[in-house]
Every structure is written in C-alpha cells, then in structure tokens.
Residue frames as a rotation matrix with the C-alpha (Angstrom) as fourth column:
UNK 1
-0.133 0.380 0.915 83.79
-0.727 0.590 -0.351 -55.64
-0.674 -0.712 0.198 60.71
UNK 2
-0.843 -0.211 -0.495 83.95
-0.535 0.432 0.726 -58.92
0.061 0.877 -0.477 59.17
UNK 3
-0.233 0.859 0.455 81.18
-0.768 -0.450 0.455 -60.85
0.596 -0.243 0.765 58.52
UNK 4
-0.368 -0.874 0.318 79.71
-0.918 0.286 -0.275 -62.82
0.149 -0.393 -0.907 60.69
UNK 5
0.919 0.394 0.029 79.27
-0.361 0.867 -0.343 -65.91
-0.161 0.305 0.939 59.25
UNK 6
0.307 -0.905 -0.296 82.82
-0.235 0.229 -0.944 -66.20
0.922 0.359 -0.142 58.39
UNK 7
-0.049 -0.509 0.859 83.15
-0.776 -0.522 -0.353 -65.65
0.629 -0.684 -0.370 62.07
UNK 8
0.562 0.479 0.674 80.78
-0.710 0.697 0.096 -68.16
-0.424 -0.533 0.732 63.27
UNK 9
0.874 -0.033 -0.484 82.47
-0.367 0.608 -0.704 -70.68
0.317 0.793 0.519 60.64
UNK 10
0.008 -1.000 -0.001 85.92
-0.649 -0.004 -0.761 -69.99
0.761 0.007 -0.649 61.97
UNK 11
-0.287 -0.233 0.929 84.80
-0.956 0.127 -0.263 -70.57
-0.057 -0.964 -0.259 65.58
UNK 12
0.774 0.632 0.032 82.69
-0.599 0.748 -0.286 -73.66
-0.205 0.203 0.958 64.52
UNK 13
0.610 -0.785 -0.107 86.50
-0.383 -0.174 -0.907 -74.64
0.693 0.595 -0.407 63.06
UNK 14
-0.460 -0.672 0.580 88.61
-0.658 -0.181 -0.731 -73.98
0.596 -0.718 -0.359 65.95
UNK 15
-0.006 0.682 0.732 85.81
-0.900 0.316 -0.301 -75.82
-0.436 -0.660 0.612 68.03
UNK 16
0.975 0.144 -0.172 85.60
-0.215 0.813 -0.541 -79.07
0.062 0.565 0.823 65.72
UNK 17
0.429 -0.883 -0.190 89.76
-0.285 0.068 -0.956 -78.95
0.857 0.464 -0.222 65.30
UNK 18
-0.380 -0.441 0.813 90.47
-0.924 0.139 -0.356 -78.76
0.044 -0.887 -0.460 69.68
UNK 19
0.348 0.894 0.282 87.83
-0.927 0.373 -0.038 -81.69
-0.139 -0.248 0.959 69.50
UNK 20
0.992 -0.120 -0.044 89.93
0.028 0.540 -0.841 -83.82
0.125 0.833 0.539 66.90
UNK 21
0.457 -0.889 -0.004 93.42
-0.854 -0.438 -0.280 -83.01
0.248 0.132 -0.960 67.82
UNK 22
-0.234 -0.730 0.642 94.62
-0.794 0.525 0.307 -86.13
-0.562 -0.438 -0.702 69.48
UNK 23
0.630 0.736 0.248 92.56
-0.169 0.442 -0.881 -88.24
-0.758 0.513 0.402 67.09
UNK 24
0.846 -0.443 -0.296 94.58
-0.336 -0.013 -0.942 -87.05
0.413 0.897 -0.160 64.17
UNK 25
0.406 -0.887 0.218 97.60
-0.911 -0.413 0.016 -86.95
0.076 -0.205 -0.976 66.11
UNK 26
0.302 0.290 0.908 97.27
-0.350 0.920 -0.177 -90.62
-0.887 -0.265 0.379 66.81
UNK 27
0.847 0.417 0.330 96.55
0.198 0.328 -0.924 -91.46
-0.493 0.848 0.195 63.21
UNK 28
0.698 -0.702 -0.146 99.78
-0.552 -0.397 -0.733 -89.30
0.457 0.592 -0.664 61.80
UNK 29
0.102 -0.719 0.687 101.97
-0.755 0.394 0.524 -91.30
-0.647 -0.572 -0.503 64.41
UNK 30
0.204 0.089 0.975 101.23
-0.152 0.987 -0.058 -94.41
-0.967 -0.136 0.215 62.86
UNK 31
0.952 0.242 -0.187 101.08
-0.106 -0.315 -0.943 -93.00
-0.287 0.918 -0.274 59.64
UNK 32
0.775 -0.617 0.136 104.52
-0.412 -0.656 -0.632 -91.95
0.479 0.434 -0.763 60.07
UNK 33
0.096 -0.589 0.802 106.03
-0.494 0.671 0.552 -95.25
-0.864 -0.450 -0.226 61.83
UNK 34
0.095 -0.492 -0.865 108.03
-0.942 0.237 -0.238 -96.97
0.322 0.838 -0.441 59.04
UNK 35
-0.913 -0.171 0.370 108.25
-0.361 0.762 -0.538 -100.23
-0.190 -0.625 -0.757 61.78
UNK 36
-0.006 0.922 0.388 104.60
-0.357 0.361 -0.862 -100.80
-0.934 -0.144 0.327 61.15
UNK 37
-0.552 -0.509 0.660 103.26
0.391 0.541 0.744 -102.50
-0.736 0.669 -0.100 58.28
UNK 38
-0.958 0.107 0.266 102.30
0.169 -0.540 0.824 -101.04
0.232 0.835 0.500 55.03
UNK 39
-0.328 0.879 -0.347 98.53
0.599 0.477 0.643 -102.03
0.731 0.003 -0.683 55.65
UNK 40
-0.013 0.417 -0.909 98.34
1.000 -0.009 -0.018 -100.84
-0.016 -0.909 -0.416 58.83
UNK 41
-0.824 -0.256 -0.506 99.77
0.115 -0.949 0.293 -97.18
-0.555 0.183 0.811 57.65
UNK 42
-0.945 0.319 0.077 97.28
0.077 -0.013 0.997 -97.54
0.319 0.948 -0.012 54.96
UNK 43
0.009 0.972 -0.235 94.00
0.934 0.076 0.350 -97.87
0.358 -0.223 -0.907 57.05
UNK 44
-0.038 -0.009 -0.999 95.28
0.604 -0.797 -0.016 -94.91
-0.796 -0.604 0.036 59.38
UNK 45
-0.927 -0.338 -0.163 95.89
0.125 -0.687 0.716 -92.79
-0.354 0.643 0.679 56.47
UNK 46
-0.406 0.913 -0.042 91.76
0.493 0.258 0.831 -93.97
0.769 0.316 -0.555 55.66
UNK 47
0.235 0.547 -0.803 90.73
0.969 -0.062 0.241 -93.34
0.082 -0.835 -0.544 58.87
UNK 48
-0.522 -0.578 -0.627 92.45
0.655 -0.743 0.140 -89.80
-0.546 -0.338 0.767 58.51
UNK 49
-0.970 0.241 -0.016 91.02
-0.112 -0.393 0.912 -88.78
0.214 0.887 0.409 55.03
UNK 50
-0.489 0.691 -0.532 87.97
0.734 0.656 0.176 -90.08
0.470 -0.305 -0.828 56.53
UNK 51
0.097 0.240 -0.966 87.38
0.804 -0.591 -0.066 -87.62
-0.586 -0.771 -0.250 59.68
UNK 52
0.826 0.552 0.110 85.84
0.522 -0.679 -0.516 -83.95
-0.210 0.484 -0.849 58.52
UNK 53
0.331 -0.817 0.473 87.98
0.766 -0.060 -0.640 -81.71
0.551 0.574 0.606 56.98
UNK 54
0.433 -0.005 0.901 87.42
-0.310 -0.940 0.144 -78.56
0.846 -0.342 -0.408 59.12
UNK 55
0.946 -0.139 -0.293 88.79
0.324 0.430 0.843 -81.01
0.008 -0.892 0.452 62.06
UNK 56
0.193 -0.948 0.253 92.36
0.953 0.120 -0.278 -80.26
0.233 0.295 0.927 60.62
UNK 57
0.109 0.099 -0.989 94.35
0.856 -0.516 0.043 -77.36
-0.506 -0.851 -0.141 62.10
UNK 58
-0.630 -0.716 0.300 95.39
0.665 -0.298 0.685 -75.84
-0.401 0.631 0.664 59.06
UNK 59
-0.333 0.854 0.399 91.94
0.903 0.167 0.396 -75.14
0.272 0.492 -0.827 58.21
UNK 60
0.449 0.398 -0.800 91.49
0.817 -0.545 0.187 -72.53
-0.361 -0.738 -0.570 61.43
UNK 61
0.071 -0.457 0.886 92.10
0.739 -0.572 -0.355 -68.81
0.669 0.681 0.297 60.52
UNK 62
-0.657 -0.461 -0.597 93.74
0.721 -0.617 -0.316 -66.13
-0.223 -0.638 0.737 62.72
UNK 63
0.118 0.658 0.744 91.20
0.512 -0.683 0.522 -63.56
0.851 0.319 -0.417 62.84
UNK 64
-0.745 -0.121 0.656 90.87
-0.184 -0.908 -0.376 -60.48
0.641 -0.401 0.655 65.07
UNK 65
-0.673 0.479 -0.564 89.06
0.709 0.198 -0.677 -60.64
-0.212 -0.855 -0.472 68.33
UNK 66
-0.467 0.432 -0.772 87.48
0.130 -0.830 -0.543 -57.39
-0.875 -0.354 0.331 68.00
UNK 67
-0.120 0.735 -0.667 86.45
-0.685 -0.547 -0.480 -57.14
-0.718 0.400 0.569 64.77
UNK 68
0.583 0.489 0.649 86.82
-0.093 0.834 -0.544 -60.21
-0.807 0.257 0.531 63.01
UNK 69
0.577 -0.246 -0.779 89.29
-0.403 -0.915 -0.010 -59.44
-0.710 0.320 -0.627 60.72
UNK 70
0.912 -0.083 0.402 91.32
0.243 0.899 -0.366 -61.86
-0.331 0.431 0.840 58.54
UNK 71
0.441 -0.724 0.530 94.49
0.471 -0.316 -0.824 -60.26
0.764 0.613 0.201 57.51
UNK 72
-0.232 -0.191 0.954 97.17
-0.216 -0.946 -0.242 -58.24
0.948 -0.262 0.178 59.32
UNK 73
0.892 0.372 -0.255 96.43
0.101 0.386 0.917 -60.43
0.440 -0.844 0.306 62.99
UNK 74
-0.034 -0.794 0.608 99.06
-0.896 -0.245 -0.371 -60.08
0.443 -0.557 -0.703 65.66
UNK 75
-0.269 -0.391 -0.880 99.56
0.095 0.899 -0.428 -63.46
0.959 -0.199 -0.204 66.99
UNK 76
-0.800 -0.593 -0.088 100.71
0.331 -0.314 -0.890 -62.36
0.500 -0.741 0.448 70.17
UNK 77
-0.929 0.366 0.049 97.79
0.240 0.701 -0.672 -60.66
-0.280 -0.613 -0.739 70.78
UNK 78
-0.646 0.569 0.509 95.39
0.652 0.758 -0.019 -61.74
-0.397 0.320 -0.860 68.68
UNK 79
0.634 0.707 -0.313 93.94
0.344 -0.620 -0.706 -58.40
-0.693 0.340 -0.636 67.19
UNK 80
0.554 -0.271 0.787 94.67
0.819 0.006 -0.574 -56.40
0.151 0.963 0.225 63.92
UNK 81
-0.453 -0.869 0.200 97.03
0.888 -0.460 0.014 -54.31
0.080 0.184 0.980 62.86
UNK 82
-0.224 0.527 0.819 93.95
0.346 -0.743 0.573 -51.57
0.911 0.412 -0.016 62.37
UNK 83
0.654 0.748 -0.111 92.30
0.283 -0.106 0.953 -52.14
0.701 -0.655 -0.281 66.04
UNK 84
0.376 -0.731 -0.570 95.66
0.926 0.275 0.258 -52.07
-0.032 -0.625 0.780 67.43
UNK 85
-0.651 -0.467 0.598 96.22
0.601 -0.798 0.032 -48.71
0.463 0.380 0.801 66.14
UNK 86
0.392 0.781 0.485 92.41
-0.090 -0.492 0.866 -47.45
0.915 -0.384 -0.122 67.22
UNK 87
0.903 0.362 -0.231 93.02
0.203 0.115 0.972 -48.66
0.379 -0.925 0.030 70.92
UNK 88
-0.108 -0.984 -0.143 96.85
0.991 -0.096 -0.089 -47.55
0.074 -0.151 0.986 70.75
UNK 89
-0.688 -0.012 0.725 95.47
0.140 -0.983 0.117 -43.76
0.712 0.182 0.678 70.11
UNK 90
0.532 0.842 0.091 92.79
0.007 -0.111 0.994 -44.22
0.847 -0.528 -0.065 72.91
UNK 91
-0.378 -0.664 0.645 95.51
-0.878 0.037 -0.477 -44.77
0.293 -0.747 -0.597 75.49
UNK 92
0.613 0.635 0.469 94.09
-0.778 0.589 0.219 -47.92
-0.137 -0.499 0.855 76.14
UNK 93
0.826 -0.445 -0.345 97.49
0.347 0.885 -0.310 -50.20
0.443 0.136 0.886 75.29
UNK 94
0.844 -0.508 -0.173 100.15
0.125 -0.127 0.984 -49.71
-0.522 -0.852 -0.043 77.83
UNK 95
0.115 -0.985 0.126 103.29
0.022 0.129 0.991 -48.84
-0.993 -0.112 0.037 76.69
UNK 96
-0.016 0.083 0.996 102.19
1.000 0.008 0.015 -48.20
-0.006 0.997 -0.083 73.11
UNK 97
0.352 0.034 -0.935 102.90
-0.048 -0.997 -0.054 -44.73
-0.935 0.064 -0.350 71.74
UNK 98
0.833 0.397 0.386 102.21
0.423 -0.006 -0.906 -43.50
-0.358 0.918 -0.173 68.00
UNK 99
-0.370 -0.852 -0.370 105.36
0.545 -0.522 0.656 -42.29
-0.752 0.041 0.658 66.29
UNK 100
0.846 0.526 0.086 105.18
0.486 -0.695 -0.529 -38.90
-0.218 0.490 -0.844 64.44
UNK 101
-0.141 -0.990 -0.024 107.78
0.718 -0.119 0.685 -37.26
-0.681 0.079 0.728 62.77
C-alpha cells in the first residue's frame, strides 16, 4: 500500500491538470503559431510558465487503483502488475488464468 499522501497529491494533480487542460492547450497553440508575432508567442509562453506546475499533464502519475502503487500500472486497466496477479488467483478476472509449468 502506498502512502497516502502521495495518493492524495496525485489525485489533487489529476484534479488541478482536468481543470487546466484547455487553458494550456490554448496557450501552446499560440505558442506554436509561427504566423503570430514574436511578442505575442512571448506573453503566451508567460502566461504558461505562469499557471501552477502540477496543472501540467506530465506531472500526473499512473498509480494503481487498489493499492496505490506507482510502478508496474496496466494502463488498460489501471491496476498493478501485483494486484492483478492477487485478483487473477481469486478467480475474480475473467478470462485470466495463471500459467504453471
């Protein structure tokens, strides 16, 4: 179990980042129009560096649902490699079955 402050932090993160998305997204457009003038690129690029860092998506870490985990996340869906094993031996993931040899 990770802890969970790290947890609360992430979600605090993920929450601050959905908040901010079109903001930035905005801001990088302009950033990244070459038709505009210098200046103007130059404030957006202020106004970017500007707005919190945790807003940024890069920031947000993949962590296990179930236990909080940081490493070793399935995308897909969204628990570890560990829990995925625990609830694969419980019968409790369809179509999952432990090889043994």
């Amino acid at each position: 179990m990770a802890k969970l402050s790290a947890v609360n932090k992430n979600k605090k993160r993920i929450k601050l980042s959905d908040k901010m998305f079109k903001k930035r997204q905005n801001l990088k457009k302009i950033i990244m129009n070459k038709k505009l003038p210098l200046e103007e690129r130059f404030k957006a690029q202020q106004k970017l560096s500007k707005l919190p860092r945790n807003s940024a998506k890069t920031r947000v870490m993949n962590r296990c649902e179930i236990t909080g985990r940081p490493h070793g996340v399935y995308r897909k869906l969204k628990i570890s490699r560990i829990a995925l094993r625990q609830l694969g031996l419980q019968g409790k993931i369809p179509g999952l079955v432990k090889s043994s040899w």
